[in-house]
DSSP file (Angstrom, degrees, kcal/mol; ACC not computed):
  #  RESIDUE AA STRUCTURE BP1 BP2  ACC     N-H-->O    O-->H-N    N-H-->O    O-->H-N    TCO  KAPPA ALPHA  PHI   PSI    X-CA   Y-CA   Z-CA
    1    1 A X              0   0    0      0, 0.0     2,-0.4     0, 0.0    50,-0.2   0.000 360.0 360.0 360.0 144.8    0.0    0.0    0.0
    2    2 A X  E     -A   50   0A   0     48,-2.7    48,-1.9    18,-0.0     2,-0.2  -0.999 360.0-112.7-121.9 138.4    1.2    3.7   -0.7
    3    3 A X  E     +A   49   0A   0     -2,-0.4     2,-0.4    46,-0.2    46,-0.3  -0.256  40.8 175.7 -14.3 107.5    0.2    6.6    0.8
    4    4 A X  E     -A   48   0A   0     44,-1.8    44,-3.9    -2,-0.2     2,-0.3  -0.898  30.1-123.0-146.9 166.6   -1.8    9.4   -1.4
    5    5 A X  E     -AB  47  19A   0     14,-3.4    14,-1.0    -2,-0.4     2,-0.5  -0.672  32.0-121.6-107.4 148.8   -3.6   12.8   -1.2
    6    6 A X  E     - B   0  18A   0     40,-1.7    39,-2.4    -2,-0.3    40,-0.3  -0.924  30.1-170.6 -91.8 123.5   -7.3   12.8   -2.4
    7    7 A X  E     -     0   0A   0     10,-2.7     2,-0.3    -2,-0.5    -1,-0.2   0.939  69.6 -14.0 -76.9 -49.7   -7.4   15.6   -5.5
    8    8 A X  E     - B   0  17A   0      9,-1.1     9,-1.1    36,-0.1    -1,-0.5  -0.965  65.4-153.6 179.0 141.6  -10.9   15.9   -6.0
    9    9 A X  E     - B   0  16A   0     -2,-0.3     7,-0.2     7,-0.2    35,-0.2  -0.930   4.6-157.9-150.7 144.0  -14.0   13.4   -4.7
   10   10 A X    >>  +     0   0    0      5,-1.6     4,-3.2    -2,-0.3     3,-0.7  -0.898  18.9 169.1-145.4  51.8  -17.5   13.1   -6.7
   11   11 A X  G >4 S+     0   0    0      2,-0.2     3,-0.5     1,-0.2    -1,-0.1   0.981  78.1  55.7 -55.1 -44.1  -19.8   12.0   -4.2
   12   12 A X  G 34 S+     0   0    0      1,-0.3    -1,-0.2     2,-0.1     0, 0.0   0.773 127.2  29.1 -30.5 -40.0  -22.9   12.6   -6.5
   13   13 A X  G <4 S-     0   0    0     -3,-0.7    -1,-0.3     2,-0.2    -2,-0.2   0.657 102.5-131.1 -93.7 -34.4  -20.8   10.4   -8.6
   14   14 A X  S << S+     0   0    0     -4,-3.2    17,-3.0    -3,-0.5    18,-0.3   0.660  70.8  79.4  21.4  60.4  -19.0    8.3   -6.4
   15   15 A X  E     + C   0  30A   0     -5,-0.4    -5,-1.6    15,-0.3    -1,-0.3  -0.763  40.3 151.5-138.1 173.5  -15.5    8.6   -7.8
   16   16 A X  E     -BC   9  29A   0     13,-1.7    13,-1.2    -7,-0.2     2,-0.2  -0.808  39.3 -68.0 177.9-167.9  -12.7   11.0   -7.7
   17   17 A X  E     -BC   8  28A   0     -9,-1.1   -10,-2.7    -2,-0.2    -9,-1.1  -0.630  26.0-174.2-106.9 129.8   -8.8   11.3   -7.9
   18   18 A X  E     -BC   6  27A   0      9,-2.0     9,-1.3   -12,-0.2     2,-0.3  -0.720  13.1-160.2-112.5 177.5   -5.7   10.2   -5.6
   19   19 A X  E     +B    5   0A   0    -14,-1.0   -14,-3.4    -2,-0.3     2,-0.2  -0.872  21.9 149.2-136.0 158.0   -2.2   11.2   -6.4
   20   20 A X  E >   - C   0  23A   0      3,-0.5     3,-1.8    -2,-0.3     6,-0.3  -0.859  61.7-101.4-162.9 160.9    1.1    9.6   -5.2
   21   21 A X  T 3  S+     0   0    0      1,-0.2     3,-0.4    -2,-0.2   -17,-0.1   0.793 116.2  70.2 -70.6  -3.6    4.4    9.4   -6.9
   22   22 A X  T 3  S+     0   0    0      1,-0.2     2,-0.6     5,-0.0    -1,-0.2   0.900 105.5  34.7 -43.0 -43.1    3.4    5.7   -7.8
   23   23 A X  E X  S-C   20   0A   0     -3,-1.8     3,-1.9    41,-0.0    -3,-0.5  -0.871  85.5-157.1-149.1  73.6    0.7    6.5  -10.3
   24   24 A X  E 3  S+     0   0A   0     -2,-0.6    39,-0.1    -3,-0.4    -3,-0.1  -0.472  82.3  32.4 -60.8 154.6    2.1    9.7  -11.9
   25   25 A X  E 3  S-     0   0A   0     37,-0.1    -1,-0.3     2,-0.1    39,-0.1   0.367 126.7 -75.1  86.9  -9.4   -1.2   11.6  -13.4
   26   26 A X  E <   -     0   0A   0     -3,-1.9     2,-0.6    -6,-0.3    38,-0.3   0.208  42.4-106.6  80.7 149.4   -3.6   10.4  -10.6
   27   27 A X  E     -C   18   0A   0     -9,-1.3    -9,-2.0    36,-0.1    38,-0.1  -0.949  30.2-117.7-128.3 129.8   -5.1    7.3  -10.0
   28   28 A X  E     -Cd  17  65A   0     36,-1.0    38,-5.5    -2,-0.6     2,-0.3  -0.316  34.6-172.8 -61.2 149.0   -9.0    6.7  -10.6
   29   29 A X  E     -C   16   0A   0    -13,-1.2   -13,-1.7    36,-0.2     2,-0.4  -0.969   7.0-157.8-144.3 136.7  -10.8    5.9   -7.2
   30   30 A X  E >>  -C   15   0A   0     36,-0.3     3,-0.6    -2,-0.3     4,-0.5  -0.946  36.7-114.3-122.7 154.6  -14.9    4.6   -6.7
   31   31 A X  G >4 S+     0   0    0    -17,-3.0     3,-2.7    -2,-0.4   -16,-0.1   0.919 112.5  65.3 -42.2 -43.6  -16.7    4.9   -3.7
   32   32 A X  G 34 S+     0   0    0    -18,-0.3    -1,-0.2     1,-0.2    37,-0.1   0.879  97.9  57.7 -65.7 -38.2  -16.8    0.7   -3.5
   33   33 A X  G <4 S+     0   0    0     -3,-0.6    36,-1.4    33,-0.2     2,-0.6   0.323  85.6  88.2 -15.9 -22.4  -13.0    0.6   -3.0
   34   34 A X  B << S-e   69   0A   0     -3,-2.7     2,-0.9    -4,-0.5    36,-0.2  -0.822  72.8-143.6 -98.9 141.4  -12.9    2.7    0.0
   35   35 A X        +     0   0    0     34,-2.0    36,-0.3    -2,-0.6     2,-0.3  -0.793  51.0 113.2-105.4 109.2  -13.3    0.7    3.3
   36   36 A X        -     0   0    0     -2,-0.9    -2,-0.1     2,-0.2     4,-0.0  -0.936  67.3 -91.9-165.6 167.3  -15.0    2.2    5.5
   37   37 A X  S    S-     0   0    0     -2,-0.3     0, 0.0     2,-0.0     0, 0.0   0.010  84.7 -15.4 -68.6 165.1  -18.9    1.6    7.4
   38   38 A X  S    S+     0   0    0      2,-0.1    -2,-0.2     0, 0.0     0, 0.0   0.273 125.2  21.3  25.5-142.6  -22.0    3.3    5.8
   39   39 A X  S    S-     0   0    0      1,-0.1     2,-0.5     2,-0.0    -2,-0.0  -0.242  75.2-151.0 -72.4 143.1  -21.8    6.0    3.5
   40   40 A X        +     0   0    0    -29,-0.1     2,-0.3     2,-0.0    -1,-0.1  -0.941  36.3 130.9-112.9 138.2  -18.2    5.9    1.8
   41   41 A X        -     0   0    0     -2,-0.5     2,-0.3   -10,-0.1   -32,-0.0  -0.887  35.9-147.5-172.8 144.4  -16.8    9.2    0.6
   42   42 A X        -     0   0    0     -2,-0.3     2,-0.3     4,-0.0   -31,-0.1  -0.816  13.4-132.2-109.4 154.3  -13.6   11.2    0.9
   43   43 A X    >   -     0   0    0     -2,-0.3     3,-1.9   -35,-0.1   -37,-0.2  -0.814  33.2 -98.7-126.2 145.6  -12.9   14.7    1.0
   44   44 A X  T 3  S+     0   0    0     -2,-0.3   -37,-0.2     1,-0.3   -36,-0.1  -0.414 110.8  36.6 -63.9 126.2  -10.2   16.5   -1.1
   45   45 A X  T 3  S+     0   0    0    -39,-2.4    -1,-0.3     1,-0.4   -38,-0.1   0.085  93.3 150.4  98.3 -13.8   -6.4   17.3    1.1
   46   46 A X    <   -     0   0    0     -3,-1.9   -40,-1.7   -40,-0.3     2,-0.5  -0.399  49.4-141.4 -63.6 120.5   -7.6   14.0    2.3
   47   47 A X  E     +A    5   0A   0    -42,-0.2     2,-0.2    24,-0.2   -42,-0.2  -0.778  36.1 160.8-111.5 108.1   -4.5   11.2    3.5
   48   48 A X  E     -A    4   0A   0    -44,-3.9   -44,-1.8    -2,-0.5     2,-0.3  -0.678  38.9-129.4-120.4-177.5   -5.5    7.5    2.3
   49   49 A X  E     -A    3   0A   0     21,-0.4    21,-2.3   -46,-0.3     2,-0.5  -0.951  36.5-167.7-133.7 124.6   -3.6    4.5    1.8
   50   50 A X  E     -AF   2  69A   0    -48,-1.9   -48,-2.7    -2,-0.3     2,-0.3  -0.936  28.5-155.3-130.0 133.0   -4.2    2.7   -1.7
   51   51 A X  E     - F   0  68A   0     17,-1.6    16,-1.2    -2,-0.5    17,-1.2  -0.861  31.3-178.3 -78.8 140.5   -3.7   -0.4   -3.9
   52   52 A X  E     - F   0  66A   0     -2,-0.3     2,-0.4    14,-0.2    14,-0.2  -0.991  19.0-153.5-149.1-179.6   -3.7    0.4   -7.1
   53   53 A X        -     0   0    0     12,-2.6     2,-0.9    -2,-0.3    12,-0.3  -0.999  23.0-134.4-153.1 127.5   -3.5   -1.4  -10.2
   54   54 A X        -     0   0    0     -2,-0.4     2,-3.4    10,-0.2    10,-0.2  -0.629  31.1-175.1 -95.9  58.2   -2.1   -0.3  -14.2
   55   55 A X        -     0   0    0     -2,-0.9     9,-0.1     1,-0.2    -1,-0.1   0.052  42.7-114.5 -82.5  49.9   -5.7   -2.2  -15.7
   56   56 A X  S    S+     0   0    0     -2,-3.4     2,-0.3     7,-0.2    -1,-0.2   0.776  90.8  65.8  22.3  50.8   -3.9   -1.3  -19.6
   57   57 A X  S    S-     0   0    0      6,-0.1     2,-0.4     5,-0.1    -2,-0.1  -0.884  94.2 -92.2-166.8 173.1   -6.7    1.0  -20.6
   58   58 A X        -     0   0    0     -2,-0.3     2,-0.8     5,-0.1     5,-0.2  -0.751  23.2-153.4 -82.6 121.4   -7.8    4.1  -19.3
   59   59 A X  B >  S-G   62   0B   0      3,-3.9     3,-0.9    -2,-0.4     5,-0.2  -0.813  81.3 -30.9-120.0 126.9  -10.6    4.9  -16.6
   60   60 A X  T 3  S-     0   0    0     -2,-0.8     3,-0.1     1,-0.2    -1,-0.1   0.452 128.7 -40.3  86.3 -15.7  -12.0    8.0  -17.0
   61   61 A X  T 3  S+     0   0    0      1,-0.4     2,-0.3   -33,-0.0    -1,-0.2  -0.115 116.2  98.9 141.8 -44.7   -9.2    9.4  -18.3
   62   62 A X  B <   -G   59   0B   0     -3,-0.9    -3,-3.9     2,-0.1    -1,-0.4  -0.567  65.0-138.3-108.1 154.0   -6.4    7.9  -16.1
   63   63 A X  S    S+     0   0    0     -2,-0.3     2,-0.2    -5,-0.2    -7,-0.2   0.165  86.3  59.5 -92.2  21.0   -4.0    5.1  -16.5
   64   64 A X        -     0   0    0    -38,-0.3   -36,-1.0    -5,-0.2     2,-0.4  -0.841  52.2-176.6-124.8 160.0   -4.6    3.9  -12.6
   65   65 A X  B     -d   28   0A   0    -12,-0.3   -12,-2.6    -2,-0.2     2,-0.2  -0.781  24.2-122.5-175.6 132.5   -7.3    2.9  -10.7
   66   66 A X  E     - F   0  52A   0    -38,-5.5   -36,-0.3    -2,-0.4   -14,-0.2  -0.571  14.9-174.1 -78.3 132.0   -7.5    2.0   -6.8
   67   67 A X  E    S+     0   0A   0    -16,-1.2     2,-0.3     1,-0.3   -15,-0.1   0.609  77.2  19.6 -98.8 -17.3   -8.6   -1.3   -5.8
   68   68 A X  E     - F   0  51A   0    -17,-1.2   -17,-1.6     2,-0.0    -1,-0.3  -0.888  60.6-172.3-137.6 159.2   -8.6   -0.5   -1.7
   69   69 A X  E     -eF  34  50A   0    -36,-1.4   -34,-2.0    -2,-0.3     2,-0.7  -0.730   5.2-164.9-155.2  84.7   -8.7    2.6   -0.5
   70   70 A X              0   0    0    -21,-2.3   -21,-0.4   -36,-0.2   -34,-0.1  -0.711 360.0 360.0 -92.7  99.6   -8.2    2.9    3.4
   71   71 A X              0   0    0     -2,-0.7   -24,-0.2   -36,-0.3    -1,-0.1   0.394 360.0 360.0 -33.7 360.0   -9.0    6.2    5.0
């Protein structure tokens, strides 16, 4: 797991953007990926811990995408 900043979170949407230097460009994040009780959402300046995973395509735009996401 690495250590990342939340850029920007979509609850309406339930997505939004980590960065770390792992995943230059940001790494896609969805609400189901974050572990946490009841409603899951993250706030932008926000310090997670991520898996993330290089799926050879794009989601969303970005060439990353978190598979856990621990507040």
């Amino acid at each position: 797991m690495v250590t990342a900043t939340v850029r920007e979170w979509h609850d309406e949407e339930g997505w939004g953007v980590l960065d770390c230097p792992d995943t230059p460009g940001g790494c896609w994040g969805h609400f189901s990926a974050v572990e946490a009780q009841g409603f899951r959402s993250l706030a932008p300046g926000q310090r997670v811990t991520l898996d993330w995973e290089a799926p050879g395509f794009q989601q969303d735009g970005y060439d990353y995408r978190a598979v856990r996401i621990v507040p």
